[in-house]
Backbone of each chain as ProteinMPNN parsed JSONL, in Angstrom:
{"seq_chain_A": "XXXXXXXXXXXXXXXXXXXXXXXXXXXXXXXXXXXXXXXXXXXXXXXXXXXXXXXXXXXXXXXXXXXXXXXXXX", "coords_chain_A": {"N_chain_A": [[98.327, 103.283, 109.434], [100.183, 101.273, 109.226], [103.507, 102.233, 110.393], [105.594, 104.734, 109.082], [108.439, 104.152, 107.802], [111.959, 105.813, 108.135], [114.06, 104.966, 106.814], [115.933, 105.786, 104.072], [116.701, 105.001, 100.253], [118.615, 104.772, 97.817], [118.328, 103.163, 95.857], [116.789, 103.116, 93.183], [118.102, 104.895, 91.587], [120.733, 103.819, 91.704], [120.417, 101.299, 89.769], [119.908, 102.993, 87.464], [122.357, 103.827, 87.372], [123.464, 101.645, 86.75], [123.45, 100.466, 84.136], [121.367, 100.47, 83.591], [119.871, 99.142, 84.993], [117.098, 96.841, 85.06], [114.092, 96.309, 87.188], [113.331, 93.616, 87.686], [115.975, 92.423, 86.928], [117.344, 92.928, 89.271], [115.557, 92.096, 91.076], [115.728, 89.016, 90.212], [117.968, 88.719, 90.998], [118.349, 88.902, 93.662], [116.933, 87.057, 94.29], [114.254, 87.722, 95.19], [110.941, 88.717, 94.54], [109.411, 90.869, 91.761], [107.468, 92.619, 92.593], [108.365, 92.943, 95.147], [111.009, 94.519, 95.341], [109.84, 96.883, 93.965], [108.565, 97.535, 96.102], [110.689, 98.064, 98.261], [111.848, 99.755, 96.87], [109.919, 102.227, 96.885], [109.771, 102.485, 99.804], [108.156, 101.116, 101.057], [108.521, 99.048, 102.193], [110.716, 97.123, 104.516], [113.498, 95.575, 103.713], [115.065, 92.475, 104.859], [118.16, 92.318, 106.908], [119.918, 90.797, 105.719], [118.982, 90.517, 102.933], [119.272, 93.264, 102.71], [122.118, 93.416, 102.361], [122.431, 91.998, 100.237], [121.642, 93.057, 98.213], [123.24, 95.553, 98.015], [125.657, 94.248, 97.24], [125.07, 93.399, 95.027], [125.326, 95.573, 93.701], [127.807, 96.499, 94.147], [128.712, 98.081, 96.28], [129.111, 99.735, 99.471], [126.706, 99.06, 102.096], [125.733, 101.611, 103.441], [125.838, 103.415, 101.094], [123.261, 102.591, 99.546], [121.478, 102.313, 101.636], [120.132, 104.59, 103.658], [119.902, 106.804, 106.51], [118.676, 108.955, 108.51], [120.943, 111.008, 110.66], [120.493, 113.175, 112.808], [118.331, 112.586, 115.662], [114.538, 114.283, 115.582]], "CA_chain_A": [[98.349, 102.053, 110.218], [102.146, 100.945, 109.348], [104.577, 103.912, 111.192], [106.476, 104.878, 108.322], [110.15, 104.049, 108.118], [112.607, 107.09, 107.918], [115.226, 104.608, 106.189], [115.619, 105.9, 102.397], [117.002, 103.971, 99.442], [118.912, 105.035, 96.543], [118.176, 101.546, 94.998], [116.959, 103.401, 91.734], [119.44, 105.739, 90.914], [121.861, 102.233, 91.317], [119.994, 100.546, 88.938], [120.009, 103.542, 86.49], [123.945, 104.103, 87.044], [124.386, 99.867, 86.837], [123.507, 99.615, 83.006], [119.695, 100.897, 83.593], [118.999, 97.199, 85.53], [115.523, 96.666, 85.702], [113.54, 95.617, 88.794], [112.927, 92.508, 87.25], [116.684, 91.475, 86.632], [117.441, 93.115, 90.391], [114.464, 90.857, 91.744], [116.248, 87.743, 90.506], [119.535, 88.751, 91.496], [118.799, 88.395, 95.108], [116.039, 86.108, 94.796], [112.7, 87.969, 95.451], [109.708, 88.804, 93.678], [109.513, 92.219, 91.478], [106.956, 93.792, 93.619], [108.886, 93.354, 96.706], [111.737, 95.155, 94.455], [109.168, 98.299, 93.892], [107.879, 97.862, 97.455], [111.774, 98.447, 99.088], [112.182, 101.307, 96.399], [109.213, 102.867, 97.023], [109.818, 102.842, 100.852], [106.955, 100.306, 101.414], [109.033, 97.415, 102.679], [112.307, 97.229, 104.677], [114.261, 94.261, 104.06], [115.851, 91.955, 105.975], [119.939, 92.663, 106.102], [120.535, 90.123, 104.357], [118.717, 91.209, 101.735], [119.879, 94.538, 102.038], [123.753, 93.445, 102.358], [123.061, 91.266, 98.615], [121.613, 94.553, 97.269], [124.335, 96.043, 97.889], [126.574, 93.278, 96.83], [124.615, 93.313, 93.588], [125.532, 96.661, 92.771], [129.654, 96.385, 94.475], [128.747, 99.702, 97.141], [128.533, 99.682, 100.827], [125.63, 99.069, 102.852], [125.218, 102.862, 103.425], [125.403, 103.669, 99.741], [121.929, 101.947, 99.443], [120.225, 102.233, 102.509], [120.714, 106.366, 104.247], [119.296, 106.929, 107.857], [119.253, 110.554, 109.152], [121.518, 110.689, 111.839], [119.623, 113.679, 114.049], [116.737, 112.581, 115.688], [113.476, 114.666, 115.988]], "C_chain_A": [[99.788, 101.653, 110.522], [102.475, 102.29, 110.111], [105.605, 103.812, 109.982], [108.192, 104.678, 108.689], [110.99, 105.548, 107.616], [113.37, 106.421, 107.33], [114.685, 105.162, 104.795], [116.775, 104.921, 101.78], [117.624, 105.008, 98.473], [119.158, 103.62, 95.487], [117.915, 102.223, 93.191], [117.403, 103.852, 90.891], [120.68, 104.448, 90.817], [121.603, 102.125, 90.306], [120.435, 101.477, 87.331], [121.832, 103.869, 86.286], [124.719, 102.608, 86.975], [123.984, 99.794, 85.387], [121.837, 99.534, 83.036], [118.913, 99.187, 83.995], [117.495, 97.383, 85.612], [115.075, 96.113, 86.914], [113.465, 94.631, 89.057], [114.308, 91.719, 87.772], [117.529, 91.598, 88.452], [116.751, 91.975, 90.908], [115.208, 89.55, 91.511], [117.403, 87.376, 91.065], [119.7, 87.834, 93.042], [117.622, 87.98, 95.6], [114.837, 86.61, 95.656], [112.032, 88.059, 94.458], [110.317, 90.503, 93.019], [108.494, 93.267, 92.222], [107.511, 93.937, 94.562], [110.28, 94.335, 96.445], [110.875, 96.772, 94.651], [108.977, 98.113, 95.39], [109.181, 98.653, 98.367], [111.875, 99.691, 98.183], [111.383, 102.256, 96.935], [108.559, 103.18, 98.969], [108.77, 101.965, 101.885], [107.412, 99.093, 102.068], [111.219, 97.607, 102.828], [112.436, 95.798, 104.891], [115.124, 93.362, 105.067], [117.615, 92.181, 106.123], [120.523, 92.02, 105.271], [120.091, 90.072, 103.408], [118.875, 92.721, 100.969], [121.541, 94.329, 101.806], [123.696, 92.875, 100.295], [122.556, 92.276, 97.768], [122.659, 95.699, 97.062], [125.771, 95.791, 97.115], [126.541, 93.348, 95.272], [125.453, 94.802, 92.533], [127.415, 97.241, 93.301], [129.455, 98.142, 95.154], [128.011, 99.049, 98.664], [127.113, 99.871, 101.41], [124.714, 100.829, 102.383], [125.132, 103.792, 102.344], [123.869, 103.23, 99.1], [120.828, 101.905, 100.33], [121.018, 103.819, 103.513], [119.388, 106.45, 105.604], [119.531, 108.287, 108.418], [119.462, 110.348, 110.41], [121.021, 111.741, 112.847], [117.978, 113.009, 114.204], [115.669, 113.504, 116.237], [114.424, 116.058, 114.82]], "O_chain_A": [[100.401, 101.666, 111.59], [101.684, 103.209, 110.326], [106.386, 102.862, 109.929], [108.859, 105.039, 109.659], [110.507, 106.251, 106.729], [114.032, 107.31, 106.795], [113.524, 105.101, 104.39], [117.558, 104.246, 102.449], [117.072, 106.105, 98.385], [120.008, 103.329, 94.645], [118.616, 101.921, 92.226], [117.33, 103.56, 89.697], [121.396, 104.306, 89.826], [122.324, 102.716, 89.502], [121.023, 100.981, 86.37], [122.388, 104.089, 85.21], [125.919, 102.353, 87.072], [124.204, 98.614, 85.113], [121.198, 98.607, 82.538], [117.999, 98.486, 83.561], [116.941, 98.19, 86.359], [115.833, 95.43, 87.603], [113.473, 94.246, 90.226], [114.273, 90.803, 88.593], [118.17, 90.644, 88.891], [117.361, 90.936, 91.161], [115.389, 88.872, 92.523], [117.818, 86.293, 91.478], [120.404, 86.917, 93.464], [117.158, 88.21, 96.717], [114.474, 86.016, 96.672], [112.407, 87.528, 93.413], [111.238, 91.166, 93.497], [108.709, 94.468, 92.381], [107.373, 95.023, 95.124], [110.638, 94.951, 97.449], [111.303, 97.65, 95.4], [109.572, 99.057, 95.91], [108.917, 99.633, 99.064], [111.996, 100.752, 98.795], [111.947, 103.197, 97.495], [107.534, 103.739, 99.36], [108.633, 102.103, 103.101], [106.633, 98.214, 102.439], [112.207, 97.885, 102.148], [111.904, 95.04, 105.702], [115.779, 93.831, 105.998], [118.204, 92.154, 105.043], [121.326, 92.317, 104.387], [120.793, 89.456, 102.607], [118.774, 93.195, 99.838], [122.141, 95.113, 101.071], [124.484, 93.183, 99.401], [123.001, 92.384, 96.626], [122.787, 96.499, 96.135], [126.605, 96.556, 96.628], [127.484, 93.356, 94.48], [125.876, 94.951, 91.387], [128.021, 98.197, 92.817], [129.933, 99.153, 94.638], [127.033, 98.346, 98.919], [126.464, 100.877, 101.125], [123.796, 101.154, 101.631], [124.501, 104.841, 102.467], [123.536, 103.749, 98.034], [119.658, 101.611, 100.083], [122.187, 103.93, 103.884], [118.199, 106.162, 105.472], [120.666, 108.62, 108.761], [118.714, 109.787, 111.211], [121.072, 111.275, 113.986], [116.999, 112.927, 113.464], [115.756, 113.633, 117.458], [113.893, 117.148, 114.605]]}, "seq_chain_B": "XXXXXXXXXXXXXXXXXXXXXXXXXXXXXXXXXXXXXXXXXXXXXXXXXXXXXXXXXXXXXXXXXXXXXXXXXXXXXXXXXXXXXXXXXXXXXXXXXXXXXXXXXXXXXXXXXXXXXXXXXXXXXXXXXXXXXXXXXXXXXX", "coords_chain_B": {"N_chain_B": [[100.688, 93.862, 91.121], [101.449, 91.451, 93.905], [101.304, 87.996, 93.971], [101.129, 86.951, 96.069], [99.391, 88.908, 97.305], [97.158, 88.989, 95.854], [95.872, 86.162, 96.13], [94.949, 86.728, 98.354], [93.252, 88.875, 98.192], [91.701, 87.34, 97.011], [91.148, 84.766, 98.81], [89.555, 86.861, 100.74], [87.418, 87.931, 99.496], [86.138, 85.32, 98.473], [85.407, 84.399, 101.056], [83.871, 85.855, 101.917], [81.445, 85.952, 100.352], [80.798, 83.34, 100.117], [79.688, 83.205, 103.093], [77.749, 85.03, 103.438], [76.063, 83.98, 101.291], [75.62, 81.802, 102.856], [73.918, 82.34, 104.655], [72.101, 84.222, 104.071], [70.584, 81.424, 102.699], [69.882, 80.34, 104.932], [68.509, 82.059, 106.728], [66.251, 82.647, 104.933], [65.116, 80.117, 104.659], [64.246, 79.612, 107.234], [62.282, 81.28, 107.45], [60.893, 83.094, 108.785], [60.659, 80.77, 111.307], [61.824, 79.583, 114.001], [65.179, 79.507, 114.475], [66.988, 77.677, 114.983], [65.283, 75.293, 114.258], [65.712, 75.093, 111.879], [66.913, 73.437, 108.956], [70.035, 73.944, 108.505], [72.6, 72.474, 108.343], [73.358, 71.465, 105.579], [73.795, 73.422, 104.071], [75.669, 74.774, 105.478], [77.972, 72.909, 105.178], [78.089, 72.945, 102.437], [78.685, 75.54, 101.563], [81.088, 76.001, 102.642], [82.964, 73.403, 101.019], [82.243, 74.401, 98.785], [83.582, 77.164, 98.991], [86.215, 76.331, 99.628], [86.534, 74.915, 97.244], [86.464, 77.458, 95.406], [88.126, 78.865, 95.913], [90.523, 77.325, 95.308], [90.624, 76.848, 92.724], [90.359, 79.72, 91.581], [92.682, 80.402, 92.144], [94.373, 79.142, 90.554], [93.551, 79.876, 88.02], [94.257, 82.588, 88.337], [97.111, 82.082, 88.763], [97.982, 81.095, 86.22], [100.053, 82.093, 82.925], [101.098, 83.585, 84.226], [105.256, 84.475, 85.058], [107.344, 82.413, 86.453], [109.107, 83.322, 88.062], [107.254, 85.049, 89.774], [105.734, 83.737, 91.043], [106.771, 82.579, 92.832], [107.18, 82.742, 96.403], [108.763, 85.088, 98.224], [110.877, 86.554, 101.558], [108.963, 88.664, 101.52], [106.787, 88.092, 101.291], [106.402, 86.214, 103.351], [107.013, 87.292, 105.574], [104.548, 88.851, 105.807], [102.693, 87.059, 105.458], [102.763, 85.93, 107.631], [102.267, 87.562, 109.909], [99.728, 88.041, 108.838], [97.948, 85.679, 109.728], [98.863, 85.553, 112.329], [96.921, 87.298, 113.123], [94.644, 86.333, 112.41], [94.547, 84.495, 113.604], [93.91, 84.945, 116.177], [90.795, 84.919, 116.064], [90.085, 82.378, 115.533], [90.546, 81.032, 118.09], [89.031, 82.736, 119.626], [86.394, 81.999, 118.402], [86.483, 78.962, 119.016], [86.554, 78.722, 121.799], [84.389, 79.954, 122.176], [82.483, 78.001, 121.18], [82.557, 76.086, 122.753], [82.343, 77.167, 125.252], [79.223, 77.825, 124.621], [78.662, 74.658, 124.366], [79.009, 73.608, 127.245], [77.147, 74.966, 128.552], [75.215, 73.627, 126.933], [73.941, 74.281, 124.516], [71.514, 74.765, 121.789], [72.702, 72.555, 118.86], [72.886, 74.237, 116.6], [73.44, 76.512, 117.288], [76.094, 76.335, 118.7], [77.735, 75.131, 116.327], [77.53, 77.229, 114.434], [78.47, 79.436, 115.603], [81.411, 78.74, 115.754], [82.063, 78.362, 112.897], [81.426, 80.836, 111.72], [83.95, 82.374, 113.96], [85.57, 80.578, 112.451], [85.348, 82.542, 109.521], [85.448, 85.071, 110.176], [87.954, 84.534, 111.272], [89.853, 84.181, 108.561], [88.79, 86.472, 107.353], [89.872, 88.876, 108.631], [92.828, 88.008, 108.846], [93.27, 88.189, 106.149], [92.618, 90.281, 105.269], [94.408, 91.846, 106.937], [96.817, 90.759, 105.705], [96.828, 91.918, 103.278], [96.427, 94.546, 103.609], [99.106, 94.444, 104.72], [100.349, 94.371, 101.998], [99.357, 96.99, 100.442], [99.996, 99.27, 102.401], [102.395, 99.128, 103.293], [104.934, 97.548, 104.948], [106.84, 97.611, 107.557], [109.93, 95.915, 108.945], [111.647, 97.087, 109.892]], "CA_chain_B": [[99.952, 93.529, 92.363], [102.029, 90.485, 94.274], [100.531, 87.071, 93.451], [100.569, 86.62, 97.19], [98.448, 90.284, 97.777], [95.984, 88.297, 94.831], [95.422, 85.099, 96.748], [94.682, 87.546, 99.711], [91.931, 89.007, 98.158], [90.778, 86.003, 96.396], [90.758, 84.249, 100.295], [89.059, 87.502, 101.918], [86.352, 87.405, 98.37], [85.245, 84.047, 98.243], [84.822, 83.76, 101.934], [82.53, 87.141, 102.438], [80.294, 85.765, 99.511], [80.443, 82.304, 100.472], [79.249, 83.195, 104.412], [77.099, 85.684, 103.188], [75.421, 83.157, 100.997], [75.141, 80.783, 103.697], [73.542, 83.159, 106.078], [70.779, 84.205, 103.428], [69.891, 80.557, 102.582], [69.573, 79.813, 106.008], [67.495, 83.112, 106.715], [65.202, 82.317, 103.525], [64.885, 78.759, 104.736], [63.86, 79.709, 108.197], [60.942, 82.183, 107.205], [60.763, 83.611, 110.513], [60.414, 79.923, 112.406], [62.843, 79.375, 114.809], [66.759, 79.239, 114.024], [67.262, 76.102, 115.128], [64.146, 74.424, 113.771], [66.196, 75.657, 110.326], [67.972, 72.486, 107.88], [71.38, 74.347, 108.495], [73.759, 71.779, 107.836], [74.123, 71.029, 104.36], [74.054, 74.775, 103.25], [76.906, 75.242, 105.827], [78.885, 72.297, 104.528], [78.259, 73.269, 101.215], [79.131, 76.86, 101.455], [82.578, 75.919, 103.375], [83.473, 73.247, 100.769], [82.187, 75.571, 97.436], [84.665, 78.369, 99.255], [87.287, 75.968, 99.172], [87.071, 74.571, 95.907], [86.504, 78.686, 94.477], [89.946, 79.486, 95.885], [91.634, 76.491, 94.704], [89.914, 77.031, 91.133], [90.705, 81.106, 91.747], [94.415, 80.455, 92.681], [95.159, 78.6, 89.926], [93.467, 80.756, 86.905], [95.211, 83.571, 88.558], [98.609, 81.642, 88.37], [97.912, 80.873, 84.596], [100.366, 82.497, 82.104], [102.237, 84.644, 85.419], [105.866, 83.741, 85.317], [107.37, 81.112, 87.647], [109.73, 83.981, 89.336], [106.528, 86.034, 90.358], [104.813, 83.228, 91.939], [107.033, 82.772, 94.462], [106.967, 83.32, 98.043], [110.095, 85.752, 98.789], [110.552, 86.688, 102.525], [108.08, 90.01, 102.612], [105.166, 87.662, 101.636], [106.334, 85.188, 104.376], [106.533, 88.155, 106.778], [103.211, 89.781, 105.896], [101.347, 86.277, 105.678], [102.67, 85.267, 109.219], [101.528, 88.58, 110.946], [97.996, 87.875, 108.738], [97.85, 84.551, 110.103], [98.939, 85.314, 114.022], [95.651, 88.276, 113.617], [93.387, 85.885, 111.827], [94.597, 83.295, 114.618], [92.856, 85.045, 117.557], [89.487, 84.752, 115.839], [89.653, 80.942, 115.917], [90.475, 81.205, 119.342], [87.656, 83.245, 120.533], [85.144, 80.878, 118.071], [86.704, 77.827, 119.598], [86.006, 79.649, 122.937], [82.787, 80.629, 122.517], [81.805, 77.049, 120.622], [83.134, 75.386, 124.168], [81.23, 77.643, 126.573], [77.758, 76.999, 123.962], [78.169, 73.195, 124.452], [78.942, 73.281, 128.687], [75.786, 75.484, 128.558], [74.317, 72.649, 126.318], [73.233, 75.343, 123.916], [71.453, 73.764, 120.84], [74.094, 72.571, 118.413], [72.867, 74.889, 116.005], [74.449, 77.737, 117.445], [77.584, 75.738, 118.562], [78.197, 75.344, 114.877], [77.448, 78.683, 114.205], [79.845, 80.493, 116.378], [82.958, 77.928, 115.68], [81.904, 78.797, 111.493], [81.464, 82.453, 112.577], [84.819, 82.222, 113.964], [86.345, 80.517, 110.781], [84.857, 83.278, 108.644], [85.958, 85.83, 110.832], [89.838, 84.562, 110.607], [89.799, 84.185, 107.222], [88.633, 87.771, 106.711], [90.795, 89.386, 109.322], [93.878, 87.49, 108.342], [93.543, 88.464, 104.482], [92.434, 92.124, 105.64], [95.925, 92.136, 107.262], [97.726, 90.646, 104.184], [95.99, 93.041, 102.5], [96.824, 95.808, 104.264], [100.702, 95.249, 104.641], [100.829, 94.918, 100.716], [98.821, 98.266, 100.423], [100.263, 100.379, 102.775], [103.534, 99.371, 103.379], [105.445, 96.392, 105.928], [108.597, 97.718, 107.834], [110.16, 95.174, 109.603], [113.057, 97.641, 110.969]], "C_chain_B": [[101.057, 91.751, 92.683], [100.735, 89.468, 93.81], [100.36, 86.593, 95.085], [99.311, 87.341, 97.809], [96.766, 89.134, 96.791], [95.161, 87.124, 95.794], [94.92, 85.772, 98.255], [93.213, 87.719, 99.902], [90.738, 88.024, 97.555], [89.791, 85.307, 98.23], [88.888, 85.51, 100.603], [87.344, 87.702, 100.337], [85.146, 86.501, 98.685], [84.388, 83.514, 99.967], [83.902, 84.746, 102.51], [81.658, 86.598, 101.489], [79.978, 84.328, 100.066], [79.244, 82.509, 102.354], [77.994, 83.956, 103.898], [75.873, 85.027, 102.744], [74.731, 81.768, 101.754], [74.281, 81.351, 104.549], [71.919, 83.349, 105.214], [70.062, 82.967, 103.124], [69.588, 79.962, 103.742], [68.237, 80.657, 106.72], [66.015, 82.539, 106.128], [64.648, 80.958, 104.121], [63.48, 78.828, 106.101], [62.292, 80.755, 108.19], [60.078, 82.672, 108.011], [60.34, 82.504, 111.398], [62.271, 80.051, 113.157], [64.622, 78.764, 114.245], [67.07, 77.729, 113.513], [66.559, 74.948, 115.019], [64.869, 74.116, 112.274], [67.087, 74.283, 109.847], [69.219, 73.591, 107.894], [72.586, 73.38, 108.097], [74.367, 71.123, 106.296], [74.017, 72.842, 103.404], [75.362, 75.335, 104.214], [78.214, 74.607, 105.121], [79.454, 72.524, 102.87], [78.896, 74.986, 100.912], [80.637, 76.667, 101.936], [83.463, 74.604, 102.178], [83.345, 74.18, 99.06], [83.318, 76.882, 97.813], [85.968, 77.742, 99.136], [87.774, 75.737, 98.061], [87.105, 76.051, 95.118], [87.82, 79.248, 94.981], [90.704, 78.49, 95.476], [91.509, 76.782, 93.026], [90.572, 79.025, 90.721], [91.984, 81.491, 91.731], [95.381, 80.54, 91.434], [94.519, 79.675, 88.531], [94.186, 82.097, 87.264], [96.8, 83.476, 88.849], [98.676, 81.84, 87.012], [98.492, 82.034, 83.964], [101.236, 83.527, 83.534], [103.797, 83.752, 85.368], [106.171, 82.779, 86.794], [108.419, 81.806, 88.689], [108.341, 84.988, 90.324], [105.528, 85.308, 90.946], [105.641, 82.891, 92.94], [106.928, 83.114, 95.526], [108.299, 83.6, 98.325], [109.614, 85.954, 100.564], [109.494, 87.635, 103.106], [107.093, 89.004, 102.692], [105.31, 86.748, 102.871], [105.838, 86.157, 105.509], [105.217, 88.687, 106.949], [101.853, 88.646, 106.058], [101.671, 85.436, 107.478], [102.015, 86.604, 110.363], [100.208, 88.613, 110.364], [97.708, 86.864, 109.197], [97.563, 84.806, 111.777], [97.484, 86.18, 113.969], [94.81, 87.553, 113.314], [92.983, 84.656, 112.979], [93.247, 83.475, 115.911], [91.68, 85.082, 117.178], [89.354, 83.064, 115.792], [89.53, 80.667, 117.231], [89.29, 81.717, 120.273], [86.228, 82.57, 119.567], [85.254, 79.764, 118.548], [86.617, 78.136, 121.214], [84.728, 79.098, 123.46], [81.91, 79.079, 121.775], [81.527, 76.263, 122.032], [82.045, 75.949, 125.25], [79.813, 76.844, 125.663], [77.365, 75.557, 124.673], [78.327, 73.04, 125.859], [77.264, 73.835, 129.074], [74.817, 74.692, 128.186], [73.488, 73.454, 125.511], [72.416, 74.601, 122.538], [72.772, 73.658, 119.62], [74.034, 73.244, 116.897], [73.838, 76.201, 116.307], [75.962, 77.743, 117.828], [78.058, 75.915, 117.091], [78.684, 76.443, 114.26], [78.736, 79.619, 114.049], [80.947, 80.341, 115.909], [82.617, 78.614, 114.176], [81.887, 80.37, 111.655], [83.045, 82.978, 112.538], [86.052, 82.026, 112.784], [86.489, 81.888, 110.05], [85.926, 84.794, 109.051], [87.351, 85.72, 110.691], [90.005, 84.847, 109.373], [90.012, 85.483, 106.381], [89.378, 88.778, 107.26], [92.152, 89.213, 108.794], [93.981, 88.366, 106.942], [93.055, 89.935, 104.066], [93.803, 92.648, 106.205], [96.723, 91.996, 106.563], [97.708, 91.807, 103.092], [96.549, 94.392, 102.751], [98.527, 96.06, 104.424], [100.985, 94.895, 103.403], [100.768, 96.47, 100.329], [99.581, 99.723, 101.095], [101.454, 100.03, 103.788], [103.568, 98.014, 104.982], [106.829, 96.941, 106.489], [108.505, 96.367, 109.23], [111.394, 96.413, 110.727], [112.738, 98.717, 111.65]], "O_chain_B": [[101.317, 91.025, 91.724], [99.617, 89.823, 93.436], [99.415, 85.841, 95.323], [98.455, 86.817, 98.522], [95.686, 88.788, 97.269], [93.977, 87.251, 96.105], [94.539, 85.03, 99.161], [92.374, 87.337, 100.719], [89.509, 87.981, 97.61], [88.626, 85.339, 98.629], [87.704, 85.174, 100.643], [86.217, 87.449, 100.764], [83.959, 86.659, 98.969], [83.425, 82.776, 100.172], [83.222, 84.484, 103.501], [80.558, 86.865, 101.974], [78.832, 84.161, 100.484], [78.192, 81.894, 102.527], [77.002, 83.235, 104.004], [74.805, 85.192, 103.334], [73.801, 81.029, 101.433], [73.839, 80.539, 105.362], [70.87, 82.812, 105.57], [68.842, 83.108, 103.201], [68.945, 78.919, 103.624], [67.22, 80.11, 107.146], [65.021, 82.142, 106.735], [63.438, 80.843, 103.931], [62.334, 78.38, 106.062], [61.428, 80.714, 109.066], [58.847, 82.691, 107.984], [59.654, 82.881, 112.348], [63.373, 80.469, 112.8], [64.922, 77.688, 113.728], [67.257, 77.053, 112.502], [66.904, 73.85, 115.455], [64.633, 73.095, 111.627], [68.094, 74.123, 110.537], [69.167, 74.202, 106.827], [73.514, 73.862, 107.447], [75.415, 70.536, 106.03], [74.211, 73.069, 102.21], [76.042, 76.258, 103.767], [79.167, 75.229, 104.652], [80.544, 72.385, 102.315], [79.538, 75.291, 99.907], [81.409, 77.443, 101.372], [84.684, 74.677, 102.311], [84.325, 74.483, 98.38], [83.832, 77.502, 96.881], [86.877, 78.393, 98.62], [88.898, 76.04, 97.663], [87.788, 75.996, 94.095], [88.457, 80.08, 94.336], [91.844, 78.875, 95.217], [92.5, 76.89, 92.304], [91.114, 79.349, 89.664], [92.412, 82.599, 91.409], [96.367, 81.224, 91.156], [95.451, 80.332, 88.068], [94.721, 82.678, 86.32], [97.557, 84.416, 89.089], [99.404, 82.733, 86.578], [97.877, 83.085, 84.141], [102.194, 84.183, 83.124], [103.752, 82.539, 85.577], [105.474, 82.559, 87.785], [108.689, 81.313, 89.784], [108.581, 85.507, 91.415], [104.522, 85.872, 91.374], [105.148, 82.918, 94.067], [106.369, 84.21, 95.581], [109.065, 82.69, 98.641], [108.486, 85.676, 100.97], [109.096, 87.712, 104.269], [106.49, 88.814, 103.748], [104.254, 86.508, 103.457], [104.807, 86.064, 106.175], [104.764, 88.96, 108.06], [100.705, 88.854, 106.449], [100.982, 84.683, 108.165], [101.417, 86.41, 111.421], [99.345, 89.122, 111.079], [96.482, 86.972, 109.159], [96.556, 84.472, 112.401], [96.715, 85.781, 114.844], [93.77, 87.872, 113.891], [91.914, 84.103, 113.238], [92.314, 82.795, 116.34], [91.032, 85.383, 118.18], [88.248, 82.626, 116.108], [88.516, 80.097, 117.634], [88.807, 81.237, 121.298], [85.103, 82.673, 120.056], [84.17, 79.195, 118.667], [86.669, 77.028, 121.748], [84.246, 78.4, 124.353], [80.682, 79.094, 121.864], [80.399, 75.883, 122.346], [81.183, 75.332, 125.876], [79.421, 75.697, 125.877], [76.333, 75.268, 125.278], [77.651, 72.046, 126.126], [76.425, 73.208, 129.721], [73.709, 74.737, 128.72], [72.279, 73.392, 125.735], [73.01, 73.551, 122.293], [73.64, 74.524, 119.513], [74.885, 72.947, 116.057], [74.74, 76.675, 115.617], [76.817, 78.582, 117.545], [78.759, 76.88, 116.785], [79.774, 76.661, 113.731], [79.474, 80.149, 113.218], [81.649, 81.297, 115.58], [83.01, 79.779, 114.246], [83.038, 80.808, 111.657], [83.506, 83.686, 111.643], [86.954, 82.756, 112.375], [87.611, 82.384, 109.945], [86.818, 85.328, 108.392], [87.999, 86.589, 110.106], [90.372, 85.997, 109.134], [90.738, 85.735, 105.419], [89.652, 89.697, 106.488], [92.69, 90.198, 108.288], [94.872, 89.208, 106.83], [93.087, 90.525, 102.986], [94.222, 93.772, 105.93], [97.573, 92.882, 106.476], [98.537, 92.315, 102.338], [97.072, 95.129, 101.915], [99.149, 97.12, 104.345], [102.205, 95.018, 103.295], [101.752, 97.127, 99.988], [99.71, 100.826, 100.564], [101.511, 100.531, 104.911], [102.648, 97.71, 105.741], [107.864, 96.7, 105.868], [107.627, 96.028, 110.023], [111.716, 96.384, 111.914], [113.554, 99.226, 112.419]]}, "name": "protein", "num_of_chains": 2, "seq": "XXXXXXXXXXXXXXXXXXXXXXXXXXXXXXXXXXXXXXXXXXXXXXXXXXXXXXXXXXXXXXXXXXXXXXXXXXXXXXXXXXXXXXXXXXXXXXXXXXXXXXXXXXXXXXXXXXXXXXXXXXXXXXXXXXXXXXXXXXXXXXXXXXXXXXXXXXXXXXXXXXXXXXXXXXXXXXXXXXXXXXXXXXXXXXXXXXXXXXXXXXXXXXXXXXXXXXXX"}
């Protein structure tokens, strides 16, 4: 039904190279819920930028360290 | 499971059993006489405020003991309950429609009722079939 997004995430490898953060203490960081946390990891939910810029923020790495877009298309 | 995805299916639940239940006691009542010969109005009223009070009653035992960061409303649930809302919308629209033509027709106001409740039912279950659906299987906004 959805059209899958091609954006990927390295949100969980962060977490595990930030001090093994949980989803939980991510989720409050930048003020969502913890499913919407699994939902952006798990490719199920693209955030708004400004929720991807404070995920980023959270973990002190550029945008494109956290969110990867393949640059050929088809 | 989000506590918004919960109240989704609670909604899209209470209001397939509630209609459902209204439809059979109206059936049962009618015992093959005519529709609109049928006492319909206090098994509609009652089925539409028993659906309200079982999701307010439903909401809240399924708040109970959840913390107070996981009941929030972050932005996906805003996004996913405003695109279940705009789909659940056009079913009021075409029961408020179709209630409008009924009564220029002068249809009896049994089936006016009907349709417009019809309608309701119909949003309700659409809407929280769409909530439903962009918890389940994913919401891109980009």
């Amino acid at each position: 039904m959805v059209k899958p997004t091609r954006v990927t995430n390295s949100i969980r490898a962060l977490r595990f190279t930030h001090g093994e953060m949980t989803q939980a203490d991510l989720a409050e960081r930048i003020g969502v819920t913890r499913q919407t946390v699994i939902a952006i990891e798990q490719g199920k939910y693209s955030p708004s930028l400004e929720v991807a810029f404070q995920i980023a923020h959270v973990f002190g790495v550029p945008l494109d360290d956290v969110f990867q877009y393949p640059q050929d298309s088809e | 499971m989000a506590h918004e995805e919960k109240r989704a299916w609670i909604m899209l639940v209470v209001t397939v059993v509630a209609y459902t239940a209204y439809v059979v006691v109206v059936l049962t009542r009618a015992n093959g006489a005519p529709l609109t010969a049928t006492a319909y109005v206090a098994p509609l009223v009652w089925s539409i405020v028993l659906a309200i009070l079982a999701n307010i009653v439903l909401d809240i035992a399924t708040s109970l003991g959840m913390p107070r960061s996981e009941r929030r409303r972050d932005t996906r649930d805003k996004e996913i309950a405003r695109v279940g809302d705009l789909t659940g919308q056009s079913f009021l629209v075409i029961g408020g429609l179709a209630g409008l033509i009924l009564s220029l027709v002068e249809a009896d106001w049994f089936w006016i009722s009907n349709v417009i409740y019809l309608g309701f039912v119909l949003s309700a279950v659409l809407g929280s079939a769409t909530r439903i659906a962009g918890y389940r299987g994913g919401f891109q906004t980009w």
